[in-house]
C-alpha positions in Angstrom: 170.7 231.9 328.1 171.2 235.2 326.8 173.2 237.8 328.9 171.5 240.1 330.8 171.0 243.7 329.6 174.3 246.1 330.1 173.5 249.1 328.4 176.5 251.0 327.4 178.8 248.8 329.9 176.1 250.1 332.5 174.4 248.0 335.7 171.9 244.7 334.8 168.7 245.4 335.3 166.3 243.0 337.0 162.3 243.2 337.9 162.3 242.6 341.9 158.5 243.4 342.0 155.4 242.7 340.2 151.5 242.8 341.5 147.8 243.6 340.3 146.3 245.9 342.0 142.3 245.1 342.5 141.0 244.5 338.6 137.6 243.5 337.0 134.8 245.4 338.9 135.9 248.1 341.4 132.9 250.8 341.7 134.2 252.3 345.3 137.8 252.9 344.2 139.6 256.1 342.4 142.6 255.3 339.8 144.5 256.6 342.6 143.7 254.2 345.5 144.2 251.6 342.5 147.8 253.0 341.8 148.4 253.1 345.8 147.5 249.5 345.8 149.2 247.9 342.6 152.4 250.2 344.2 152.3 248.7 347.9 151.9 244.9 346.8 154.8 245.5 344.3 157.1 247.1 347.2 155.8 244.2 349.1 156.6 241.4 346.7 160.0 242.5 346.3 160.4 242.7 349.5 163.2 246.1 349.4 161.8 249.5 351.3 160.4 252.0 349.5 163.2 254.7 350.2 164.9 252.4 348.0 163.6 253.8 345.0 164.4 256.7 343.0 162.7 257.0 339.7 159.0 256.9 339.0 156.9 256.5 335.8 153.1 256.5 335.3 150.8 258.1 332.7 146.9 258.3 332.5 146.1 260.5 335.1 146.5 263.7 333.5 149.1 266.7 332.4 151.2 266.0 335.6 150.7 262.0 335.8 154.1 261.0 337.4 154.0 264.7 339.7 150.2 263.9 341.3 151.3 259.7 341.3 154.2 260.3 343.3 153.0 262.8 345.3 149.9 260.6 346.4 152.7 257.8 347.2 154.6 259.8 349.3 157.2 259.7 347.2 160.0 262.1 346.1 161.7 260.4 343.0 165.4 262.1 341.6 163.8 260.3 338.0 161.1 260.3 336.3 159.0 259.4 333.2 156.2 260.4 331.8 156.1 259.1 328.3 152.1 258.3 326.9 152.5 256.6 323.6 149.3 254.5 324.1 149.1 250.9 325.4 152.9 250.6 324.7 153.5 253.4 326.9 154.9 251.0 330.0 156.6 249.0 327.5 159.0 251.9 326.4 158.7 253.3 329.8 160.2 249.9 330.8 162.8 250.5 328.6 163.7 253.8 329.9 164.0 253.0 333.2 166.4 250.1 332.2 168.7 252.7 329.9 168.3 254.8 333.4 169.5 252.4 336.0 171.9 250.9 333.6 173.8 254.6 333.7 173.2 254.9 337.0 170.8 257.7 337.1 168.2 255.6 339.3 168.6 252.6 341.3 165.3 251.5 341.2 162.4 252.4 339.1 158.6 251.9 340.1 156.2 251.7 337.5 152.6 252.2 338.1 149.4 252.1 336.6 145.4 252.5 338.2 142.1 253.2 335.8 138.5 252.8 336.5 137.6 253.1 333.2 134.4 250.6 333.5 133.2 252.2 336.8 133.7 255.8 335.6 131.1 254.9 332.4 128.9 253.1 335.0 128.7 256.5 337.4 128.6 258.6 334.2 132.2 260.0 334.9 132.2 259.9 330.7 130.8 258.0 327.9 131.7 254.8 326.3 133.4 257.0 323.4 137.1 257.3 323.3 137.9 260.6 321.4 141.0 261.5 320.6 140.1 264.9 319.3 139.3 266.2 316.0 142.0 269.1 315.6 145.4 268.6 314.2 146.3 265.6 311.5 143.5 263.8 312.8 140.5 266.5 311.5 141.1 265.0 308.3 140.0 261.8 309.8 137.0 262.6 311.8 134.8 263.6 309.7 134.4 260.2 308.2 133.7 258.4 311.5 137.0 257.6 312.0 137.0 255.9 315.8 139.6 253.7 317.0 137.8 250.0 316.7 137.3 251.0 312.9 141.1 251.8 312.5 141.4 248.4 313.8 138.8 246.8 311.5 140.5 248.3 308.3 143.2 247.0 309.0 142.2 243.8 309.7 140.3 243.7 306.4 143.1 244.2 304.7 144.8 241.6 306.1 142.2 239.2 305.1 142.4 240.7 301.8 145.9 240.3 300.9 146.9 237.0 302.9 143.4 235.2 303.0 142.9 235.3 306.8 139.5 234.2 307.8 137.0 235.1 311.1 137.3 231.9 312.0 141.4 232.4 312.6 140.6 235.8 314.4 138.1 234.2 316.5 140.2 231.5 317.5 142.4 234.1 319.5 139.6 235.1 321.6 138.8 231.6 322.5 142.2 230.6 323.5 142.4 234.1 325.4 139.4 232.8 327.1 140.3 229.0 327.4 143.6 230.9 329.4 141.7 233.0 331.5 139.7 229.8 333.0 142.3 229.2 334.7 143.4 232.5 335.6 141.2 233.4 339.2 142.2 237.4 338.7 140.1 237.7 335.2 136.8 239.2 334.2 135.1 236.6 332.0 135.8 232.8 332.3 133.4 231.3 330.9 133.8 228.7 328.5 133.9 230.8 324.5 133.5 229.1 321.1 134.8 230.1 317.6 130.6 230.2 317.2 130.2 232.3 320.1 132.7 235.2 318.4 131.3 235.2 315.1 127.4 235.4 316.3 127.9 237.9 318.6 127.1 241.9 317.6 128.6 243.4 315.1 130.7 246.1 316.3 133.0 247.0 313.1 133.2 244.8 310.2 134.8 242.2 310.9 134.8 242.2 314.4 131.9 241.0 316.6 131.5 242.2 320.3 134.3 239.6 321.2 136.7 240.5 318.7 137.4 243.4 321.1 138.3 243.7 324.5 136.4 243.6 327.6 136.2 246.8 329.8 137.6 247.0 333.3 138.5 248.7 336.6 142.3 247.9 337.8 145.5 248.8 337.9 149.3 246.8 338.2 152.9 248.1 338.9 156.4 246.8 338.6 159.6 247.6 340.1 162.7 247.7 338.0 166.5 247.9 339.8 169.8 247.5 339.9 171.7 244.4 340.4 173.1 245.1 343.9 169.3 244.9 345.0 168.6 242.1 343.7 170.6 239.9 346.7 168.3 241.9 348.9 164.8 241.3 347.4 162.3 238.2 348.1 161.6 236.6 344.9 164.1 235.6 341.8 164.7 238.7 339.6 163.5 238.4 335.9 166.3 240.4 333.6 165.3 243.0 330.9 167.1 241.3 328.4 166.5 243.6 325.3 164.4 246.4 324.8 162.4 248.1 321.2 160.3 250.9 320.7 159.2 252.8 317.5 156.0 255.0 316.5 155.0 254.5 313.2 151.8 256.6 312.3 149.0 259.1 313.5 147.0 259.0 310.7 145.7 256.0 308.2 146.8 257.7 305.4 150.6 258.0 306.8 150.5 254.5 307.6 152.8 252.6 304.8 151.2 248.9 304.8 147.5 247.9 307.2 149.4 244.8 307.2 152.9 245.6 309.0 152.6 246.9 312.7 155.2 249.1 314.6 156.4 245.4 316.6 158.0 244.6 313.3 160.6 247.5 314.4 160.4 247.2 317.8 160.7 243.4 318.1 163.7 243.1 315.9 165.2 246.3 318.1 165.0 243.9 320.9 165.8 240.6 319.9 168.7 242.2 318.7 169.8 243.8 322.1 168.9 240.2 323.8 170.8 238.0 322.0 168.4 235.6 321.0 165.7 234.8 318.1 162.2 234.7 317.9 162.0 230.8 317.9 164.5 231.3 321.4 161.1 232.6 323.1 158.6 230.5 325.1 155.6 232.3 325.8 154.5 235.6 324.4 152.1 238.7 326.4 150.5 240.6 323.2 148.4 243.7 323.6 145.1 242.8 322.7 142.6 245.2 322.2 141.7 243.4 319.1 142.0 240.2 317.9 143.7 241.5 315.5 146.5 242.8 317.1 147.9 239.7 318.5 147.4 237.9 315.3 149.2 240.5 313.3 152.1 241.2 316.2 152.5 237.7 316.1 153.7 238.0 312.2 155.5 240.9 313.2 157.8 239.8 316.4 159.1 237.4 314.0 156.9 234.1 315.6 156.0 233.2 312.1 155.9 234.8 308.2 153.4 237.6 307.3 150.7 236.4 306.4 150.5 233.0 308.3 149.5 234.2 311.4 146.0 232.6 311.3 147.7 229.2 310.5 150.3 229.7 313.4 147.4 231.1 315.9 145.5 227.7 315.0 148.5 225.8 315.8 148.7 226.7 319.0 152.4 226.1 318.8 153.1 229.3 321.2 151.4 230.0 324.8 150.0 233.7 324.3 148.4 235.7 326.6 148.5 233.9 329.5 146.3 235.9 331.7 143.3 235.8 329.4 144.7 238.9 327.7 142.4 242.3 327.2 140.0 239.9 325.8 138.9 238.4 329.3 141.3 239.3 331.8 141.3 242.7 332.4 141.4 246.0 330.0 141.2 249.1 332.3 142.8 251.3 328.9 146.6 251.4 328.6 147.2 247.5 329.4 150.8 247.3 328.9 151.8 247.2 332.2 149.8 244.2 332.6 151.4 242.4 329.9 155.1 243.0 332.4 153.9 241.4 335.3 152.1 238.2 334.2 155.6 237.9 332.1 157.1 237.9 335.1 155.0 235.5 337.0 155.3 233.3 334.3 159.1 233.2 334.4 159.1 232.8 338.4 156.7 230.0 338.2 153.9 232.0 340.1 150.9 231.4 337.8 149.2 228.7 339.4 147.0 226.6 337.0 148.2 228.5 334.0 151.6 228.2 334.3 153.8 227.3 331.0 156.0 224.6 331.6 158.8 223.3 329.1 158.0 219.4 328.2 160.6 218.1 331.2 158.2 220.2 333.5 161.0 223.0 334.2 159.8 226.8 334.0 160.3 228.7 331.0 163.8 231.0 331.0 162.7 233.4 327.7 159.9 235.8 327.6 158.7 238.3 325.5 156.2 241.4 326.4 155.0 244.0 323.5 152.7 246.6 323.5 150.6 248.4 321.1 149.4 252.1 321.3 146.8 254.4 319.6 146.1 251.9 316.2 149.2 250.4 315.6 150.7 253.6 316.2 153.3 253.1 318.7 154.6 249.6 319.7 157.0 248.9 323.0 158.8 245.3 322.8 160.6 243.8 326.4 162.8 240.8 326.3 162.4 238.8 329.7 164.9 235.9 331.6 165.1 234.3 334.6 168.2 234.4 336.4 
């Protein structure tokens, strides 16, 4: 077992509390009720008050995220964090808060998170488009229809370009998203999925097929991060942030280096190397997974196998990935990296019912991994997770 984070000779740092606040379909609720609720079942879960904590960090809400968040809460935090790097944002965030409460600057850090993307398109709130502007680097982008699931599609050509990946090995990691997600009561879509299924279904952006990409939700999660001296005080075992990464790579395509090399290749070896431990230490693995894509390359990346071989390795099933059901059927309410935290931590407590890995002596699993991916493969967040 590898030994607990100590930044700097600082405090360990353990998540006491993890929860989901309502997700899937949730047409009478505001991201702010969601946050309220994904806050209060964390507070509850860990069972430790709320005046215990000290540091806050959301983003998605707006200019003042963590300011409105926290004053909707009721609560008053002496730290805070606002950082919005994309769906890695509660990765690094995580990471933050751990360099925070290793120093002693917080004692315990709440991270939360609330969208109703799906019910905001349904009212007519906004459009299904997701602009992210056209001044700046990226007006040299836009005019050439540019949007973020063709970003993604590139890329993913290339990869089947230089390294022979096929549809068939993309597709494959939306049906295993979906055969976990069957067994996962809190996702969307759990309906039986076939490697036929993906490939007939629309075309989107070449090469990916309406289930190529994620599904689109309502929902919202939160996790509470503290010191050690808490943890004798708080109701479930504490999961240790072993090892943190982070690292932006790119704004625009034509910065980006190599379509084939995410940020995680950075960010992983960043925490790996804090942790202790290897790749091939690590036994189960939450991905971002707005694309198929993404986990198949971030696989490659983190280390789990060489570049290139992902398909192979994703056929193989010799990893559990994406637990939940991932963004691909569980839930995707926009930034989903706070998701990816708290079914880690289930997983490592033994709290995920039907889906729960299990080593082959039927004993939980002690090493975790959780990395996130912003913008298109601009920004990635990687967290290193134990039990005690």
């Amino acid at each position: 077992m590898a030994a607990s984070l100590t930044r700097s000779g600082g405090r360990k740092v353990a998540v006491v509390g993890a929860a989901l606040a309502d997700c899937g379909r949730a047409d009478g609720a505001t991201p702010y009720t969601l946050h309220a609720q994904a806050a209060r079942r964390a507070l509850a879960d860990s069972g430790l008050d709320r005046s215990v904590v000290d540091g806050f960090a959301s983003a998605g809400t707006g200019v003042l995220a963590p300011v409105e968040v926290a004053e909707y809460l009721g609560l008053r935090p002496t730290w805070v964090d606002s950082t919005s790097v994309g769906g890695s944002t509660w990765e690094v965030m995580a990471a933050h808060a751990a360099d925070a409460i290793a120093a002693g600057h917080a004692d315990a850090v709440l991270l939360v998170y609330g969208s109703t993307a799906r019910a905001d398109i349904r009212a007519g709130r906004r459009t299904g488009n997701l602009s992210f502007g056209a001044r700046g680097p990226l007006q040299f982008e836009v005019p050439y229809g540019h949007t973020l699931i063709a970003k993604y599609a590139m890329a993913a050509r290339r990869h089947m370009l230089e390294h022979g990946t096929t549809l068939e090995q993309l597709a494959e990691v939306a049906v295993q998203a979906r055969e976990n997600a069957a067994r996962n009561p809190e996702a969307m879509y759990r309906d039986p999925l076939t490697v036929d299924d993906v490939l007939s279904a629309p075309m989107i952006a070449d090469p990916f097929t309406k289930l190529h990409c994620c599904i689109r939700s309502d929902g919202g999660a939160a996790v509470l991060l503290a010191a050690e001296e808490y943890v004798q005080d708080s109701r479930p075992a504490p999961v240790r942030i072993l090892g943190t990464g982070e690292h932006v790579s790119h704004a625009t395509m034509s910065e980006w280096p190599d379509f084939t090399v995410s940020p995680a290749a950075v960010s992983g070896r960043l925490a790996f190397e804090r942790a202790g431990v290897r790749p091939a230490d690590i036994e189960l693995a939450e991905i971002y997974d707005a694309f198929t894509y993404m986990t198949l390359v971030t696989l490659e990346d983190l280390g789990f196998c060489k570049k290139g071989e992902g398909g192979a390795y994703v056929q193989a099933r010799e990893l559990p990935v994406n637990t939940d059901g991932g963004g691909l059927s569980a839930q995707h309410p926009g930034m989903r990296g706070l998701f990816l935290l708290v079914e880690a931590v289930r997983q490592l407590r033994g709290e995920a019912g039907a889906r729960q890995v299990l080593r082959k002596d039927g004993t939980l699993p002690e090493l975790a991994v959780a990395s996130g991916t912003g913008g298109w493969f601009c920004s990635s967040g990687t967290v290193v997770l134990g039990r005690a």
